[in-house]
TIMI-315292 format. One record per atom (N, C-alpha, C): residue in one letter; x, y, z. Coordinates in steps of 0.1 Angstrom, whole numbers, padded with zeros to 4 digits, always signed. Atoms other than C-alpha are relative to their C-alpha. Last residue first. Example, Ala and Ser with C-alpha at 12.3 -4.5 7.8 and 13.67 -1.06 7.14 Angstrom:
# residues 2
S-0009-0011+0000 S+0137-0011+0071 S-0008+0011+0008 A+0009-0012+0000 A+0123-0045+0078 A+0009+0012+0000 
//
This chain:
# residues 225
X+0012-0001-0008 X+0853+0757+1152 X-0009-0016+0010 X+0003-0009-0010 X+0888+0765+1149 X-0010-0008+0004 X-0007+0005-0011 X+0901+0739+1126 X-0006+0005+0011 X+0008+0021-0003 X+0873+0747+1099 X+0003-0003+0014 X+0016-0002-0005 X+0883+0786+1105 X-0008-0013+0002 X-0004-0008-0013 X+0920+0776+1094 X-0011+0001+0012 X-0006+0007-0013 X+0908+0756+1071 X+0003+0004+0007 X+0011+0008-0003 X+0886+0783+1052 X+0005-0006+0007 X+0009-0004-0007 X+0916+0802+1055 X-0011-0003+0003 X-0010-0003-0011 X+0940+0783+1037 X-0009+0008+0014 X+0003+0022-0004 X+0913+0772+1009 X+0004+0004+0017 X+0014+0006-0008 X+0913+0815+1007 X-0001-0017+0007 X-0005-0012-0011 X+0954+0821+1002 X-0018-0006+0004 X-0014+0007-0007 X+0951+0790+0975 X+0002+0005+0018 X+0010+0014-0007 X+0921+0807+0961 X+0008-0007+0005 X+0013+0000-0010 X+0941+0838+0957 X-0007-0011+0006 X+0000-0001-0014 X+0970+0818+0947 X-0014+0010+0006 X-0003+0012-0004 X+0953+0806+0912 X+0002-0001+0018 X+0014+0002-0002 X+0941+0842+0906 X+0002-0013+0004 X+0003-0009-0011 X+0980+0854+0908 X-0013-0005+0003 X+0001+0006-0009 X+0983+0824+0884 X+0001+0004+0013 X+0007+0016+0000 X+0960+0836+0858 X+0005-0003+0011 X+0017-0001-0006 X+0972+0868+0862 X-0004-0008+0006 X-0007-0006-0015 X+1013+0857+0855 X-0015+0005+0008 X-0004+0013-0009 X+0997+0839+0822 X+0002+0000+0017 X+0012+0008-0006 X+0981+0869+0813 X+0002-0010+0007 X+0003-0011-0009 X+1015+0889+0813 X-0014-0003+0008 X-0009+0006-0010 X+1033+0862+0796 X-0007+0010+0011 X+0009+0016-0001 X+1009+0864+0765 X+0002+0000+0017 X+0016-0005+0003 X+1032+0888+0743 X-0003-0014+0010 X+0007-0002+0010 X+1070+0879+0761 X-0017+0000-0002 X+0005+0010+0005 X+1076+0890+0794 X-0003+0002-0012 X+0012+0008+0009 X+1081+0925+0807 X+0008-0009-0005 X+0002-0001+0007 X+1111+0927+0834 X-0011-0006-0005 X+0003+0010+0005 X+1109+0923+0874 X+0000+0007-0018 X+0008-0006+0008 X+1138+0947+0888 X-0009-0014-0007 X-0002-0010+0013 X+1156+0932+0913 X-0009-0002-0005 X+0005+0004+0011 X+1145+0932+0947 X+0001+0003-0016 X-0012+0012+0002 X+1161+0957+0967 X-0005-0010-0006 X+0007+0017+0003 X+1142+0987+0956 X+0009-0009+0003 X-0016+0012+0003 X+1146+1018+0978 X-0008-0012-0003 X+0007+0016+0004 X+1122+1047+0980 X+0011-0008-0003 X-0008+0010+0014 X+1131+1081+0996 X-0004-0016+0001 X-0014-0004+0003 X+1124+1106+1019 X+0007-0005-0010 X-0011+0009+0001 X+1088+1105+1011 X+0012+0005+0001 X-0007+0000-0009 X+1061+1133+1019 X+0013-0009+0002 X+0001-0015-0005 X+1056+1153+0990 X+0004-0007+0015 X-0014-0004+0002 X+1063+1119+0968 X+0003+0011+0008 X-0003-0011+0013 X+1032+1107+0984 X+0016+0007-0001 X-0016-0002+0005 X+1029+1079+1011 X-0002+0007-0012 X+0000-0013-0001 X+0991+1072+1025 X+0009+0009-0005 X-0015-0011-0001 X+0994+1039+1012 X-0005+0015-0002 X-0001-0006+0015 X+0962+1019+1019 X+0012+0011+0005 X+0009-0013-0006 X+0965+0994+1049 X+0002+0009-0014 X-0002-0009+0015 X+0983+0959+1050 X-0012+0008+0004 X+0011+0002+0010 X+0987+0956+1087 X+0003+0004-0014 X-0006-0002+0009 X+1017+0951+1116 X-0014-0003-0009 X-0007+0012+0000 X+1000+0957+1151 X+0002+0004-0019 X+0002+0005+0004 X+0990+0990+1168 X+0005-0014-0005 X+0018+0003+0000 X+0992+1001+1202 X-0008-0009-0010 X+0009+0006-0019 X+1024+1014+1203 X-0011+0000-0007 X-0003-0008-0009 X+1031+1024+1161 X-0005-0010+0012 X+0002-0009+0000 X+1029+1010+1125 X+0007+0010+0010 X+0003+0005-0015 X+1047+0978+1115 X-0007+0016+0006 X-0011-0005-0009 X+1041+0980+1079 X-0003-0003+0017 X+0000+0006-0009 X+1023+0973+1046 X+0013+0003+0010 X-0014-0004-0008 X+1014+0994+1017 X-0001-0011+0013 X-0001+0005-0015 X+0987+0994+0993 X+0015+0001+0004 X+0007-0010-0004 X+0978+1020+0961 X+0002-0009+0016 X+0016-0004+0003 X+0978+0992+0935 X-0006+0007+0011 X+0008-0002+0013 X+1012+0980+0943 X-0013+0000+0003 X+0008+0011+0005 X+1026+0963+0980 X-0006+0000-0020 X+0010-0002+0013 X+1049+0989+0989 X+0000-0013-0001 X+0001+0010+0012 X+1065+0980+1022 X-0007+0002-0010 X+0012+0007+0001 X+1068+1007+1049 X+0004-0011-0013 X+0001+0011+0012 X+1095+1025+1069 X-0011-0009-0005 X+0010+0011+0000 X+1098+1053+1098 X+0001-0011-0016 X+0002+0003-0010 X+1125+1078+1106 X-0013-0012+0005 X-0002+0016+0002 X+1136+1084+1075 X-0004-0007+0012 X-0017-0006+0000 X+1131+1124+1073 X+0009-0020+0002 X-0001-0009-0011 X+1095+1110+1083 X+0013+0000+0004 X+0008-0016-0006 X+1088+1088+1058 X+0010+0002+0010 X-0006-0003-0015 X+1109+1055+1040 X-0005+0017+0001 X-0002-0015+0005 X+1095+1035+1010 X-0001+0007+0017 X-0002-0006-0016 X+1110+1002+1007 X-0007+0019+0001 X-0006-0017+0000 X+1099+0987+0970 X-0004+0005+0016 X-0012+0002-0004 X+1085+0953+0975 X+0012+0011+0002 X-0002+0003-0010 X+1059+0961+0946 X+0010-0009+0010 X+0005+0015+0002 X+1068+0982+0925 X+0003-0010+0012 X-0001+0009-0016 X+1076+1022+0928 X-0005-0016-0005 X-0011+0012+0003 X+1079+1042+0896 X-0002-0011+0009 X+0004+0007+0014 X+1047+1062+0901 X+0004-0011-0004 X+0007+0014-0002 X+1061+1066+0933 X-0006-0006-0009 X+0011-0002-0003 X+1092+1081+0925 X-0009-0010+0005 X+0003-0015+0004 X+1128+1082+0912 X-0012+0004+0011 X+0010+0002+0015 X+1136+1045+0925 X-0004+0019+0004 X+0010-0011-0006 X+1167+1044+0950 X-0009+0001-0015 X-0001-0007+0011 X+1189+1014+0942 X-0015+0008+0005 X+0003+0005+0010 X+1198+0985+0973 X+0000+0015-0007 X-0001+0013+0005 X+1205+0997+1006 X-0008+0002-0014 X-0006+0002+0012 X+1210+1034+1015 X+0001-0017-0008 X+0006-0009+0008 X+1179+1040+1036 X+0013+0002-0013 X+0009+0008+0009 X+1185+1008+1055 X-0003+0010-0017 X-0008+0010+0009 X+1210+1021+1072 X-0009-0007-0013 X-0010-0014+0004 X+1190+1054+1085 X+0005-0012-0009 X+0002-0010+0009 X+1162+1030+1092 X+0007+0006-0010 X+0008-0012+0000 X+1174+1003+1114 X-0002+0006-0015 X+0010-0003-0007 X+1186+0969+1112 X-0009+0010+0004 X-0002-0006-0007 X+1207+0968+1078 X-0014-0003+0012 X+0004-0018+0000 X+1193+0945+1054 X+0008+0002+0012 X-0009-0003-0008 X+1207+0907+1039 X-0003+0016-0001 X-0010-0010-0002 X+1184+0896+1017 X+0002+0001+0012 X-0017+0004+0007 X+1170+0860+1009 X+0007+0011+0000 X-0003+0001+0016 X+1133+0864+1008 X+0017-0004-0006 X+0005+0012+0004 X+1130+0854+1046 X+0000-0003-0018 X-0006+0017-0001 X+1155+0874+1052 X-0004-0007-0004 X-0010-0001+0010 X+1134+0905+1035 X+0012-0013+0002 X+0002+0006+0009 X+1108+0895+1055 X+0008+0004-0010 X+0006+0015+0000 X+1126+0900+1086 X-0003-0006-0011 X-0013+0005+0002 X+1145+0935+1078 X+0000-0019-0001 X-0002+0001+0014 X+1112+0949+1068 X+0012-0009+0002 X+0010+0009+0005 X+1095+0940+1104 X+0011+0000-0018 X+0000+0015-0001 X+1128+0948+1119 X-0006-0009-0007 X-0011+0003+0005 X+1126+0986+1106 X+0005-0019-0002 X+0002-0003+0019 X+1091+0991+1110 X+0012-0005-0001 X-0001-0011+0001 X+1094+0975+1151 X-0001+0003-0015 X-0010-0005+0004 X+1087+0941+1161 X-0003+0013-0004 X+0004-0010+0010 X+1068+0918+1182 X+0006+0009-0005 X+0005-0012-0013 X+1068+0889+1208 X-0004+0013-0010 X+0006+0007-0007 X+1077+0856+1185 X-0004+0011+0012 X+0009-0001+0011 X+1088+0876+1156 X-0011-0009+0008 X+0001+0016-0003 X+1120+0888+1181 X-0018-0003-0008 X-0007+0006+0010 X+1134+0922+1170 X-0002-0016+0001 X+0005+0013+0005 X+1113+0948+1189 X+0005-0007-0011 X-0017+0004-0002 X+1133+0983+1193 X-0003-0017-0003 X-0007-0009+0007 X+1096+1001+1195 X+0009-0009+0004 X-0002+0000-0013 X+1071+0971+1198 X+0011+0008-0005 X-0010-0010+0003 X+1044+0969+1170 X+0005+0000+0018 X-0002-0016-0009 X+1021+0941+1180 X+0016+0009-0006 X-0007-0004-0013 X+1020+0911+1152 X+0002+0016+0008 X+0005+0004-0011 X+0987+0906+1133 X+0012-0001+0012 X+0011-0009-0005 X+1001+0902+1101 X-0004-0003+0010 X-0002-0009-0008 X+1041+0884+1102 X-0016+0014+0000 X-0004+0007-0010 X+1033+0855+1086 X+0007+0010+0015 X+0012+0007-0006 X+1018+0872+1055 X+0001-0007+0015 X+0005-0007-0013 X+1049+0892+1045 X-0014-0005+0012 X-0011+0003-0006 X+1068+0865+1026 X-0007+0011+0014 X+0004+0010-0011 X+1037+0855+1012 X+0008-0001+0008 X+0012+0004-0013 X+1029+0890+1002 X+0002-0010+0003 X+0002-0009-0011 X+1064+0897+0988 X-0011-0004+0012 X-0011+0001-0007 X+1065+0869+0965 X-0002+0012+0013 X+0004+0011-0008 X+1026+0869+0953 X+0012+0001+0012 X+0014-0003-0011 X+1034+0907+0944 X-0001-0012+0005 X-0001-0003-0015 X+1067+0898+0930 X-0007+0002+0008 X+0000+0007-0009 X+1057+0876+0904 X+0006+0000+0011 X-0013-0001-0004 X+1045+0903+0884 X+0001-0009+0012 X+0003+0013-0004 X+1008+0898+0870 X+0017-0003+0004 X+0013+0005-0005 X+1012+0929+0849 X+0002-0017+0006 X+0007+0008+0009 X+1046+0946+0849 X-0011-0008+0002 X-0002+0011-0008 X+1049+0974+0875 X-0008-0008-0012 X-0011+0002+0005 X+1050+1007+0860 X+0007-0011+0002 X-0006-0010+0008 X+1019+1030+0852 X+0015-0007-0002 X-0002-0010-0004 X+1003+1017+0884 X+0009+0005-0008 X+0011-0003-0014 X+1002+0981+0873 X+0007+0009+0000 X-0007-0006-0017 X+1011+0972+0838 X-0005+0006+0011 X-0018+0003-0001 X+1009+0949+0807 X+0003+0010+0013 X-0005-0002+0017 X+0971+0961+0796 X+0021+0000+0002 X-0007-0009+0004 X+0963+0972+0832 X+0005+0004-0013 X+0004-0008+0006 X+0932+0954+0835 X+0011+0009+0000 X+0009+0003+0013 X+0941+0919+0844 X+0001+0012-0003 X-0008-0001+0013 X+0968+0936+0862 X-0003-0010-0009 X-0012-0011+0009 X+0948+0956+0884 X+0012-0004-0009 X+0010-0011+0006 X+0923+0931+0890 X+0011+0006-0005 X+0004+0007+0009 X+0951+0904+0904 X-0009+0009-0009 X-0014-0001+0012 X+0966+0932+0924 X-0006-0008-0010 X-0002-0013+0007 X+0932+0936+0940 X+0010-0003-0009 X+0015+0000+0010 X+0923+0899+0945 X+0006+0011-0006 X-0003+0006+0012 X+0960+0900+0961 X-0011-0007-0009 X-0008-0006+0006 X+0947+0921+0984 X+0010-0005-0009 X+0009-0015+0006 X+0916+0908+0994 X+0010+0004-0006 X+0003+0002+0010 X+0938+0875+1000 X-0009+0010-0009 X-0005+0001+0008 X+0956+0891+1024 X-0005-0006-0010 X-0003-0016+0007 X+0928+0910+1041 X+0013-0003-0010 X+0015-0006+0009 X+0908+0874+1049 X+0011+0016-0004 X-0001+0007+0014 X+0944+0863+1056 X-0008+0002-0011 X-0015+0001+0008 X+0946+0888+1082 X+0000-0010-0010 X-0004-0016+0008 X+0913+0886+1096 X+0009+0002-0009 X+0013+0001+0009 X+0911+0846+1099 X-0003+0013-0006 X-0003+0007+0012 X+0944+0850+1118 X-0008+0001-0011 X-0012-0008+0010 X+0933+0876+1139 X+0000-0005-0010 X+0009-0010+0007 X+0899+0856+1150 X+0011+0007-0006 X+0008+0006+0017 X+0919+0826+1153 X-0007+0009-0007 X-0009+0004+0012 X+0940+0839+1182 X-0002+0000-0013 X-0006-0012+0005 X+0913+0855+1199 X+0015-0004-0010 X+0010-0009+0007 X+0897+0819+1204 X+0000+0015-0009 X+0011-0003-0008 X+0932+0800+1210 X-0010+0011-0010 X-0004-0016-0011 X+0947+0787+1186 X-0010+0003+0008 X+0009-0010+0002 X+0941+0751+1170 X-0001+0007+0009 X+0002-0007-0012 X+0970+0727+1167 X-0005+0012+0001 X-0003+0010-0010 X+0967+0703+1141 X+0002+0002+0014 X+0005+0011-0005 X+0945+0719+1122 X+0005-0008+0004 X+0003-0004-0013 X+0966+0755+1123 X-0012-0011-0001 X-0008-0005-0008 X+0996+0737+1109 X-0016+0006+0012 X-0001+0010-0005 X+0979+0723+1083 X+0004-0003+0015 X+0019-0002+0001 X+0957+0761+1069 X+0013-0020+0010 X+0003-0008-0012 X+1003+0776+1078 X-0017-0011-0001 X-0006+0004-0013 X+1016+0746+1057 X-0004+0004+0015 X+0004+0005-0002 X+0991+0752+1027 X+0008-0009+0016 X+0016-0002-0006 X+0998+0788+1028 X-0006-0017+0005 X+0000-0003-0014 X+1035+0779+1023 X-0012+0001+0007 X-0012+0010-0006 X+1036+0757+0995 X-0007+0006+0016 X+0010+0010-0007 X+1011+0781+0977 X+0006-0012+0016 X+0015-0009-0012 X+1036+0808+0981 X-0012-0011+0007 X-0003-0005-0014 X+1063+0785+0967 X-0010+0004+0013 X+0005+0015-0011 X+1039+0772+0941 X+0010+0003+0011 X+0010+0002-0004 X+1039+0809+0930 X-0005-0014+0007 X+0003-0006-0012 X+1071+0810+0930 X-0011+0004+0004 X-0008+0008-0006 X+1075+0781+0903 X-0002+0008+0015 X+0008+0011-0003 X+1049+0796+0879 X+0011-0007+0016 X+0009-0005-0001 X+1070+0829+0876 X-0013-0008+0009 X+0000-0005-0013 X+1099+0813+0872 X-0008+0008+0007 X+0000+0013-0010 X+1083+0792+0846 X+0004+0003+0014 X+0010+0011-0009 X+1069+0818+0829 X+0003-0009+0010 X-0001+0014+0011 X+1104+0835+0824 X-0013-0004+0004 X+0006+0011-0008 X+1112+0868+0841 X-0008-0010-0008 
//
């Protein structure tokens, strides 16, 4: 992965955040509306603070195997960002009412440009099965309970998913160990190390969208009040 493509989908991401902070000043949500929103971005940008920590200080890698400052983490999280805060609905396939684990992955994986199966079982042969979690990076599918449920590795110990009744789709700390996993699938291909340097650079502009992901939220909360 090339600086530049690196740099280029991070102005993607920004792209997008500055659509949703325009979007909600021109038409400002209702009162419980805003308070989600303002949650949820407040916990997406926490979590791309973290990834940014963890690969300043990995020394070229996150969790043992994910190159530092990988410009899948921005990718993934801005593809997943637009769907926090929706109700889990079992069989749910509309993004305007609410969706199911399977749906939610099958959605932002469209939005990145793949083509998934709609359930589980199908899903659980797509793309290249990663050994472990060690291995895992973020974007990597990792599928519990004999397959029967599905989540999103995010890197640095997070996860994102549509849960259960009651709940709504959150990033949340990955409870997932190889003792319970049926299996991990990467469809995203692989990000390769960069030459010397390229690994800072890809920090730098993980720290760039953080504050991009905050502005976005400060407006949001402007519009509101």
């Amino acid at each position: 992965m090339s600086m530049t493509d690196a740099l280029g989908r991070i102005e993607e991401i920004r792209s997008t955040l500055s659509q949703l902070s325009g979007a909600a000043a021109v038409k400002p949500a209702a009162a419980a509306s805003v308070a989600v929103a303002a949650g949820t971005d407040a916990e997406f940008a926490s979590t791309l603070s973290s990834l940014t920590s963890a690969a300043s200080a990995g020394a070229g890698s996150v969790d043992g195997g994910t190159p530092a400052g990988a410009a899948a983490d921005g990718e993934v999280l801005g593809a997943v960002q637009k769907y926090l805060g929706l109700p889990y609905i079992w069989g749910g396939n509309d993004p305007a009412q609410g969706l199911d684990c399977s749906s939610f992955v099958q959605n932002v994986y469209k939005d990145l440009g793949y083509t998934l199966p709609r359930v589980t079982w199908d899903q659980m042969n797509s793309g290249t099965e990663v050994a472990s979690l060690a291995e895992a990076q973020p974007g990597d599918l990792l599928f519990s309970h004999d397959g029967g449920h599905v989540a999103i590795y995010l890197g640095n110990g997070k996860a994102v998913d549509a849960p259960q009744p009651g709940q709504t789709i959150a990033i949340r700390d990955a409870w997932e160990t190889d003792a319970n996993l049926t299996t991990i699938r990467r469809i995203l291909p692989t990000e390769s190390a960069g030459a010397s340097g390229t690994g800072a650079a890809d920090a730098a502009g993980l720290s760039d969208l953080v504050a991009s992901a905050r502005a976005a939220q400060a407006a949001m909360m402007g519009s509101a009040a």
